[in-house]
N, C-alpha and C positions, 0 to 999 in steps of 0.2 A: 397277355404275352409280352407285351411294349414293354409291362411295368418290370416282366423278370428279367428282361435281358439287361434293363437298365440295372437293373439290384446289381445282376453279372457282371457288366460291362464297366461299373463305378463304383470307385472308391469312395467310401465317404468320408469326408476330412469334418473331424471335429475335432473340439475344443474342452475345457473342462473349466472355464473362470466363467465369473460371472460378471453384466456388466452394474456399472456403478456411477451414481450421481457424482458427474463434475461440476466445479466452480466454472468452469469455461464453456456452459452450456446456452447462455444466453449471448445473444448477437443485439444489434442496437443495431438500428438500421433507421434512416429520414423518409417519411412518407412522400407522397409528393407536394405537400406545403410545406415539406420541409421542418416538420415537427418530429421529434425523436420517437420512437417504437421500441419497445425490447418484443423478440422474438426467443422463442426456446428453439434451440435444437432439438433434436430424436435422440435418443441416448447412444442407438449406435453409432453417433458422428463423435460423441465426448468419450470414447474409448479410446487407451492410449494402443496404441500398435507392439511395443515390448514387450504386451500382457498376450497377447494373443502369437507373437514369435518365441514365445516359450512352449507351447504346446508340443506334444511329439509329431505331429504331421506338418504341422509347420518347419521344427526344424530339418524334421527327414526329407519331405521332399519340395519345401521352397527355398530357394537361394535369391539372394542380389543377382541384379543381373552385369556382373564385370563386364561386358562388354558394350555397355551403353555409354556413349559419349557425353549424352544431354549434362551441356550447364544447371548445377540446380538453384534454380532460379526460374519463380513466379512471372512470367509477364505478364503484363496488361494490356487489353485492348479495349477499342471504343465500346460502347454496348450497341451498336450498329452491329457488328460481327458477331456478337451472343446472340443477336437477335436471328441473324442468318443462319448460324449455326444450330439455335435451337429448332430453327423451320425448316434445316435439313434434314433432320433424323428422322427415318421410313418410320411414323409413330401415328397409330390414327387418335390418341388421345392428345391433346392439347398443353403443348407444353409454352406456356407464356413467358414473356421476361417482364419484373419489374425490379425496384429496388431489393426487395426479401429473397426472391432468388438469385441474383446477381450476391449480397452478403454469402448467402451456402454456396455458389459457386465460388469466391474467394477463400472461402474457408477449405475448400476439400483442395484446390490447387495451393492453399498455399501452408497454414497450422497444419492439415490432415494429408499431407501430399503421402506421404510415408503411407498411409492407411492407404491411399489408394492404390499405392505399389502393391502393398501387401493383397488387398480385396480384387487386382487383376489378376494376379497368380491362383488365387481360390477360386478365382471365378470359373478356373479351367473345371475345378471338380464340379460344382455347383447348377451350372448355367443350363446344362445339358439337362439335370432335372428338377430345376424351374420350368423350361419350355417346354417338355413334356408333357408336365402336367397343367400347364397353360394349354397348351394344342388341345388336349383332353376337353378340355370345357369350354373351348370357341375364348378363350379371354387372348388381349391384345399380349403381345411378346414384351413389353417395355415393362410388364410387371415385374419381369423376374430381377429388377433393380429394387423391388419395395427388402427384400433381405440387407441390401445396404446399405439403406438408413436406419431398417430397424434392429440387425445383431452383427452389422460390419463382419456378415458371412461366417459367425461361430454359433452352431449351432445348440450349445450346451448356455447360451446367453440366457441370463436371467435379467429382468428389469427389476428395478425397486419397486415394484408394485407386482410384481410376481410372474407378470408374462415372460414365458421360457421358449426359446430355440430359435431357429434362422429366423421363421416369420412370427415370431414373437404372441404365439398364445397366450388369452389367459385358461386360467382352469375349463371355467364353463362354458367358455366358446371350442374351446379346443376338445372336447367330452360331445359337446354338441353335432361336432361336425366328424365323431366318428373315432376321435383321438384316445387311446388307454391311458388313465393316468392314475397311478396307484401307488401301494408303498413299493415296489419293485419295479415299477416300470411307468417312463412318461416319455410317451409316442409323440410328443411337441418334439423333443429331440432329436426323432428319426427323421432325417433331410429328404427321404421319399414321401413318409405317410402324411408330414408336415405339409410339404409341397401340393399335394391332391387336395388336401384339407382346407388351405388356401387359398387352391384355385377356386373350390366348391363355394365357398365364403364369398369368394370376391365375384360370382356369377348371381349369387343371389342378390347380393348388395346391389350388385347393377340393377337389379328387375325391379327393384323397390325406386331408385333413382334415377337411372337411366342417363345417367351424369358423370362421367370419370372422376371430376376431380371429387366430385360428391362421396363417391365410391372411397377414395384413398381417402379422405380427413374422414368416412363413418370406420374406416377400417382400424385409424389411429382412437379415436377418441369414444366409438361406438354412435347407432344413430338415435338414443335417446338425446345425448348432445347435440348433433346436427338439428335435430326435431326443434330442440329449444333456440337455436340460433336461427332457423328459420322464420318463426313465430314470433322472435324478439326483432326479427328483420322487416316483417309486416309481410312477409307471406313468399319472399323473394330466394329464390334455388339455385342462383348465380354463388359460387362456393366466395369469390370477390367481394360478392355484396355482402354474404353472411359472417364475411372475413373478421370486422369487428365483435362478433357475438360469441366465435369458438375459444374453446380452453386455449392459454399459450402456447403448448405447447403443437397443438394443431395449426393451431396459426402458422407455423414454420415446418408444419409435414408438409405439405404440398410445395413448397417451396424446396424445400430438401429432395422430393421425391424430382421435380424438375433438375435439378443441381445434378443428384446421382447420374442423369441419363446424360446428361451433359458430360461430366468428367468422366465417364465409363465409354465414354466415345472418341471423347475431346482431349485425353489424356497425354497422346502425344505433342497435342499445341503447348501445354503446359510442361512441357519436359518432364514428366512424370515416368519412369520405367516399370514395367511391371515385372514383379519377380517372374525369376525363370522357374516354373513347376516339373520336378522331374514326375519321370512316369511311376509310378506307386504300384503296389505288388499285388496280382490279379488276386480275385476274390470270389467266394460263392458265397450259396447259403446252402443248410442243412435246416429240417425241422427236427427238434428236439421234443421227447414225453415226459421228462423228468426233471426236477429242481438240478440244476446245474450250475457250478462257482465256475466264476471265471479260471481262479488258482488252480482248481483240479482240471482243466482243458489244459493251461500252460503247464503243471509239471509233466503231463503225458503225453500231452500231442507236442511242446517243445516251441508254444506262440509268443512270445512276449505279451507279457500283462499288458504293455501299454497302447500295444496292435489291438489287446482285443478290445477294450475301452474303446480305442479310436471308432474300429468298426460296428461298435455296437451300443451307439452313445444312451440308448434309450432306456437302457438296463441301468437303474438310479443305485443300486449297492450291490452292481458284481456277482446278481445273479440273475439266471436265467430261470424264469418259473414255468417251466413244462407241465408241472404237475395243473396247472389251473386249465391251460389248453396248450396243444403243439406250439412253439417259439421257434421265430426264426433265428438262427443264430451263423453271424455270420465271421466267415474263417478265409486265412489265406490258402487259395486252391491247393497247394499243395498240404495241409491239413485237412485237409474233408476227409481223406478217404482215411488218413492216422487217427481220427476220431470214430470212424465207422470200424475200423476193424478195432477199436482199443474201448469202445462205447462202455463193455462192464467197466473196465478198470477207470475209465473215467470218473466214472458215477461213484465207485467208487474209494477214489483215493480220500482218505484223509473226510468222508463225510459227516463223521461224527464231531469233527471238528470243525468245518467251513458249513457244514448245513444245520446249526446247531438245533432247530426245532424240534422234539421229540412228537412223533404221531401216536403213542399208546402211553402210557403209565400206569403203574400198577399202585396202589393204596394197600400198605402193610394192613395183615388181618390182626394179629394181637393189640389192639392198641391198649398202649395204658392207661389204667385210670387215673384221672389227675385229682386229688383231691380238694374239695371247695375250702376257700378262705373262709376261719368264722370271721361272726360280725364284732366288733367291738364295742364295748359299753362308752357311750357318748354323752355324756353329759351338757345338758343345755345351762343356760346364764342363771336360770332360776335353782339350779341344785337339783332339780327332779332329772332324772335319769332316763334313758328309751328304753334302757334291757327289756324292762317290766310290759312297756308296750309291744315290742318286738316280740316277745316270749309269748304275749294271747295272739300275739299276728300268728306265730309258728304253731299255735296249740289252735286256731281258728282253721288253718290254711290244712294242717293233717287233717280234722274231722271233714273239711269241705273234701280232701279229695278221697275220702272214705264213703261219702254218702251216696245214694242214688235216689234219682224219683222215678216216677210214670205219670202217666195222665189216664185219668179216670175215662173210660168208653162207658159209652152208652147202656143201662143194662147191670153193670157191675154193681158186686157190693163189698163191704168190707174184708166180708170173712171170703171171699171169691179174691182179691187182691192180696189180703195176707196170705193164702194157702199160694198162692202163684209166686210169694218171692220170699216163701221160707219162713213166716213172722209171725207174728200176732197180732187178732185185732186190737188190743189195747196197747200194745206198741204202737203200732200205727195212729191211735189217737191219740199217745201221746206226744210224740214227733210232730204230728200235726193239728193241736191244739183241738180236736172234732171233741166235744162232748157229746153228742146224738149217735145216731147210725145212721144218719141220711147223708150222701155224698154227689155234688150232681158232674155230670158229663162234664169231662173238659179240662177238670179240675186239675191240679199236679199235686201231688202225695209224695212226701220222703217214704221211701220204706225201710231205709236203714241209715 
């Protein structure tokens, strides 16, 4: 009941770009001797923000907010005050400072500040079911920040390595934990079923670990890697200790994932404003039985193409496949009910053209005979010619499919075998070489 009121009650703001490896994804940070490091960022931090205010829900209902005074402009404080600041946040997970999170907090307040304008405004849609589906499975609420390091809150995000939507599935994780992914439909995109999926994941993870920070770098990287930088660490589960043994780009999830909780708190010390989110146009859902195109809902029911994309990111080419099982399919409240009373005409306008699949065909009964190619006389390097061979092939290949045998039973004799297949006994022995009358069981006889 929670989950439909929420489906009711929200809007889902999606996206349709994908994201993409930038040159600006690696951070250089000084350990504490003072030796240089390259860390990776998460891809969702190297996404430019222009890509994602192109989208139609972006630009329908976020705006700048005109009425914020803030200088823009980065400050700087001690890391005495990160340090407080990270140990005020009501967080029962463990949120550290060293140098690698202090670099992603510089980076989100100062390169990415813009993102996080943008990622406060989404977050009005978003947050409400992350935490839901967190409450659901006992997980801590500071999760629902892991969407914005990994799809900067576009749910249609794709990684270069293939993991798609807010929390950034791949195929077989996201299949595993319940997710549809097919030619017409990939449930990684749907910002509810994604969320649940998520949460499931990230509760099991814990049981295996029983470690937060463990839990978020097996969530980026998987824990067959964890397993290995354990092991290469000499048996040690401190995520710090095993800190030199994970991929790059894990090296700097957890550090990111600290940063995120930071500037999604901390945003106004950084004069960061967040877009203003207008309020978005109420929504239901309907189950549908039959293959349905986006196109035949808007010319009938009168929705824009680009509303129904928004609200139904999950649907990969614009249709809805009923026919495999009911779909939800979701509409602006005032469309539900022009779809229920227009439902033939929906289905179908123009299907022969938007559902182009045919379910029956017929195969013509006259077919023609096509006549065979002869073969051509071929001459080899010696002068001798194939006709000749070809020609006992063809006069060899009619008598074979002319002939017939049997096999001699037990008992029989000749003139008993010839009278049974029309012949003669001295045909018969001449076909098959017998000069006697004896024939034993078993044997196989041409008889024609």
């Amino acid at each position: 009941m929670k989950k439909m009121k929420l489906l009711i009650a929200t809007m889902l703001f999606a996206g349709s770009c994908a994201l993409h490896a930038q040159n600006e994804n690696d951070v250089i940070v000084k350990d504490q001797r003072g030796q240089e490091e390259v860390i990776a960022l998460p891809e969702g931090m190297t996404l430019n923000v222009d890509s994602l205010m192109n989208e139609y829900n972006a630009k329908t209902y976020l705006l700048p907010d005109t009425d914020c005074n803030y200088k823009d402009i980065n400050p700087m404080f001690p890391k005495e005050v990160y340090i407080d600041r990270l140990r005020r946040l009501p967080n029962i997970m463990e949120m550290v400072y060293n140098n690698e999170v202090q670099a992603c907090i510089d980076r989100y307040a100062g390169r990415f500040r813009r993102n996080v304008s943008f990622m406060l405004g989404a977050a009005n849609f978003y947050m409400p079911i992350f935490e839901q589906a967190l409450e659901e499975y006992g997980m801590p609420l500071e999760l629902r920040y892991l969407p914005v390091i990994e799809s900067s809150l576009n749910p249609r995000a794709v990684s270069r390595v293939g993991a798609t939507g807010l929390w950034q599935f791949m195929l077989t994780t996201g299949k595993q934990y319940g997710l549809e992914v097919n030619t017409l439909v990939d449930e990684r995109c749907d910002p509810i079923k994604a969320s649940y999926a998520a949460a499931h994941y990230l509760k099991d993870l814990y049981r295996i670990y029983g470690d937060w920070n463990l839990v978020i770098a097996a969530y980026n990287c998987g824990p067959d890697n964890i397993a290995k930088a354990i092991h290469r660490a000499g048996g040690e589960t401190d995520y710090w200790k095993i800190y030199p043994y994970l991929p790059k780009e894990t090296r700097g999830y957890v550090p990111a994932f600290i940063a995120a909780n930071y500037i999604m708190n901390y945003y106004c010390e950084h004069n960061i404003c967040p877009m203003v989110t207008r309020l978005p146009v109420k929504t239901d859902t309907i189950m549908v039985n039959k293959n349905v195109h986006f196109e035949q809902i808007a010319a009938v029911c009168g929705v824009d193409l680009d509303i129904l994309r928004t609200l139904n990111p999950q649907y990969r080419r614009n249709i809805v496949n009923g026919y495999t099982k009911p779909s939800v399919l979701r509409l602006p409240q005032e469309a539900i009910n022009v779809f229920i009373d227009n439902e033939d005409s929906v289905y179908n306008y123009q299907a022969d053209v938007l559902l182009k699949n045919r379910t029956e065909v017929a195969i013509p009964e006259d077919i023609p005979q096509v006549q065979r190619p002869t073969r051509t006389s071929v001459r080899s390097k010696s002068g001798r010619g194939h006709h000749g061979r070809d020609a006992r092939k063809g006069r060899k290949g009619r008598r074979d499919r002319g002939s017939k045998s049997v096999t001699v039973k037990s008992g029989q004799t000749l003139s008993e075998i010839a009278r049974r297949n029309h012949t003669t006994v001295d045909k018969l022995k001449r076909l098959n070489g017998i000069k006697g009358s004896n024939i034993r069981a078993g044997k196989k006889l041409k008889v024609k």
